[in-house]
N, CA, C and O of each residue as an XYZ file, in Angstrom:
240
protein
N       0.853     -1.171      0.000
C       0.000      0.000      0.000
C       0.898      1.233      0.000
O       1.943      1.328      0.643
N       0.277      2.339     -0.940
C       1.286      3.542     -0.334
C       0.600      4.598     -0.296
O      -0.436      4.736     -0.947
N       1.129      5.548      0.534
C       0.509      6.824      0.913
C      -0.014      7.554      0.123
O       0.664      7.869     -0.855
N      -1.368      8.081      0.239
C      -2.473      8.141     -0.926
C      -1.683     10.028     -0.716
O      -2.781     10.573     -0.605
N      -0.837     11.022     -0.622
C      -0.644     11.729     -0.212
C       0.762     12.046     -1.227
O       0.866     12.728     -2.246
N       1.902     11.120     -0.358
C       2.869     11.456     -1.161
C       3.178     10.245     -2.371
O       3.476     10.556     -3.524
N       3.076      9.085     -1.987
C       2.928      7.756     -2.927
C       4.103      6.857     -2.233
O       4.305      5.717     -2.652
N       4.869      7.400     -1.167
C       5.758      6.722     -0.372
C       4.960      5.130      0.140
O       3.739      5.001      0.234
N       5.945      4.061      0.415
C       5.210      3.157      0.949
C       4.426      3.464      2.741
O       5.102      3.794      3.716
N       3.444      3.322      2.753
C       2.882      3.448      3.805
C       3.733      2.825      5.530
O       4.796      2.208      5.592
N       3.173      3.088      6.287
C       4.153      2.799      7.930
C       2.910      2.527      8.238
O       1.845      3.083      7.973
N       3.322      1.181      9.101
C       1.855      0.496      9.810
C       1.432      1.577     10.841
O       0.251      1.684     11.172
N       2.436      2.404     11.361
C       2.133      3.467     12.621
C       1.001      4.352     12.466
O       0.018      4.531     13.185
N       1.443      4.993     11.096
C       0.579      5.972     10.135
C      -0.189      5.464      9.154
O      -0.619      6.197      8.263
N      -0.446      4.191      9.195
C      -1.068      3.546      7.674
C      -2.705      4.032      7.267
O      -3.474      3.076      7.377
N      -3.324      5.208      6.861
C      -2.667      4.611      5.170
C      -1.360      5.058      5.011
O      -0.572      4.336      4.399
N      -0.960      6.244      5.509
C       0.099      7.101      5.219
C       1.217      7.081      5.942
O       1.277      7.069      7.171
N       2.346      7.078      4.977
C       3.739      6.901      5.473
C       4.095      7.481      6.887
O       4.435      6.810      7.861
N       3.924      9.183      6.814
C       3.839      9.954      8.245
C       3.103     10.543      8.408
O       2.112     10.840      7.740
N       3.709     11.032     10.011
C       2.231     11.605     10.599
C       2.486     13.067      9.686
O       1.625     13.829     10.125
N       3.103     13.641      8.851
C       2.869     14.719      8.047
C       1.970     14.333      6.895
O       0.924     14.916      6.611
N       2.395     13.468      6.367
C       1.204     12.921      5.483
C      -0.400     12.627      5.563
O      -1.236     12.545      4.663
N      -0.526     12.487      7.092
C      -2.002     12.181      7.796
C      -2.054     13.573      8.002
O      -2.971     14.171      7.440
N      -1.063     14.370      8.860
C      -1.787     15.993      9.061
C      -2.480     16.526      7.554
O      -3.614     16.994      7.441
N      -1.690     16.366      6.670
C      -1.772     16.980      5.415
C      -3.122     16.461      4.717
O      -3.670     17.149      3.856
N      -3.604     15.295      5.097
C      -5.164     14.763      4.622
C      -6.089     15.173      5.833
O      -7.302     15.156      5.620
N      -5.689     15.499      6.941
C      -6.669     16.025      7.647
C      -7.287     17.345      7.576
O      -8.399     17.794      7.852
N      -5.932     17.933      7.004
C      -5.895     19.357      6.182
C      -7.130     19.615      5.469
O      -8.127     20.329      5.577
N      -6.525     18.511      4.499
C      -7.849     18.742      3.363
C      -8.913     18.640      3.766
O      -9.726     19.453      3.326
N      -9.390     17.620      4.765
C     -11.234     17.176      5.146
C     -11.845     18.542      5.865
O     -12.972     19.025      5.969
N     -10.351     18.956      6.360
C     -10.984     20.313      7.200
C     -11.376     21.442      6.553
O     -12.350     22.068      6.971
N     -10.541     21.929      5.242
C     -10.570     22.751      4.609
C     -11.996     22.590      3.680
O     -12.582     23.471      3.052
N     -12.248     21.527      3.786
C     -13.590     20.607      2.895
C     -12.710     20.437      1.061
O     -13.267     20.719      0.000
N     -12.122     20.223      1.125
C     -11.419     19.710     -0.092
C     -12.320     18.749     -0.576
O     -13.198     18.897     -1.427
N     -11.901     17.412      0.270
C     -12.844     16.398      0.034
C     -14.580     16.505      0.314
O     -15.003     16.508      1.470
N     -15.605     16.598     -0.989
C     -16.790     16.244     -0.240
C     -17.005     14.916     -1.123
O     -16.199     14.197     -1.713
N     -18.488     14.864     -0.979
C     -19.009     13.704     -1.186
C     -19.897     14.323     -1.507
O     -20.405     15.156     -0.757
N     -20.495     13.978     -3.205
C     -21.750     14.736     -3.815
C     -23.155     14.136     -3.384
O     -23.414     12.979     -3.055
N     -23.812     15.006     -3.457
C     -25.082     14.970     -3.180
C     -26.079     13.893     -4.108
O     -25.692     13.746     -5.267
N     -26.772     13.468     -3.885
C     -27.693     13.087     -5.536
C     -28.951     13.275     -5.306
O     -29.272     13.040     -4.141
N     -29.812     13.628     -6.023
C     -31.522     13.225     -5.679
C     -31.915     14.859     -5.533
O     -31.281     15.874     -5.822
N     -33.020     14.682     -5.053
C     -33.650     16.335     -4.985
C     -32.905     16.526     -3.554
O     -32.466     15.764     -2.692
N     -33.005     18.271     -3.786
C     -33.133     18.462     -2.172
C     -34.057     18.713     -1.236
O     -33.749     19.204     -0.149
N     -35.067     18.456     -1.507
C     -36.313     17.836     -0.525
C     -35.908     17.734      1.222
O     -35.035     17.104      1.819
N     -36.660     18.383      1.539
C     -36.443     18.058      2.809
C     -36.749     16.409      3.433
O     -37.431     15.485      2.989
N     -35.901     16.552      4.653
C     -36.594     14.527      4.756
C     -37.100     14.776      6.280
O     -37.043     15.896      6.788
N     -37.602     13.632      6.969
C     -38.474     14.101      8.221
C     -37.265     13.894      9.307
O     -37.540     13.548     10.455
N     -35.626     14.170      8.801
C     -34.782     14.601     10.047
C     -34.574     15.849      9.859
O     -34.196     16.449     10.865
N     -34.713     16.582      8.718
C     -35.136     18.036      8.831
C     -36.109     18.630      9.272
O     -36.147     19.836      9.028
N     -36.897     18.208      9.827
C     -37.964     19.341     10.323
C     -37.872     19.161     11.726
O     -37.470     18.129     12.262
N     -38.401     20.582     12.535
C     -37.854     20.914     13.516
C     -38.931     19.831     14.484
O     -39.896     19.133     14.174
N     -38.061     20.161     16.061
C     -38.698     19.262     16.969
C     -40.475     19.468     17.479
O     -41.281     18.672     17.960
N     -40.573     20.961     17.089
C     -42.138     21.574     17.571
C     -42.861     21.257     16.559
O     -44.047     21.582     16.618
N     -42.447     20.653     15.540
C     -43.343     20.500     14.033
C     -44.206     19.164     14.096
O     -43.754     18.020     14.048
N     -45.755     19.604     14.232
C     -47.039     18.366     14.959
C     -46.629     17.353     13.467
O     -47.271     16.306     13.384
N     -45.823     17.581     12.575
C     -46.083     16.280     11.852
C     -44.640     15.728     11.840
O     -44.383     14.889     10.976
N     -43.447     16.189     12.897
C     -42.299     15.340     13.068
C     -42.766     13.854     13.934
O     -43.719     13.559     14.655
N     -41.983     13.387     13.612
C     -42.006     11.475     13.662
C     -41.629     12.014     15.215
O     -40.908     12.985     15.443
N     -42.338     11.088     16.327
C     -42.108     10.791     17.834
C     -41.493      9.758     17.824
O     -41.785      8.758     17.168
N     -40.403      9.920     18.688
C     -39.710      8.738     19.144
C     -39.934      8.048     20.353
O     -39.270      7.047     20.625
């Protein structure tokens, strides 16, 4: 396996990534939102969007 970052072989310590600079540097990105994950479908609300006072939210 190698570090999806620099392409070095990975360190079981840090695995996926060789070092812990290589893991800071992907944490970087998730933080910065580099990485998302697309959406699909309408954007419709769903019944975990609506608020807790709303008489037609689902009771748990």
């Amino acid at each position: 396996m190698t570090c999806p970052i620099c392409g070095r072989p990975a360190e079981a310590r840090y695995r996926p990534f060789c070092s812990r600079r290589c893991a800071d540097v992907d944490l970087g990105h998730w933080l910065k939102g580099n990485y998302r994950i697309p959406a699909l479908g309408d954007e419709e609300e769903t019944p975990d969007d609506r608020r807790p006072d709303d008489p037609e939210a689902p009771r748990h």
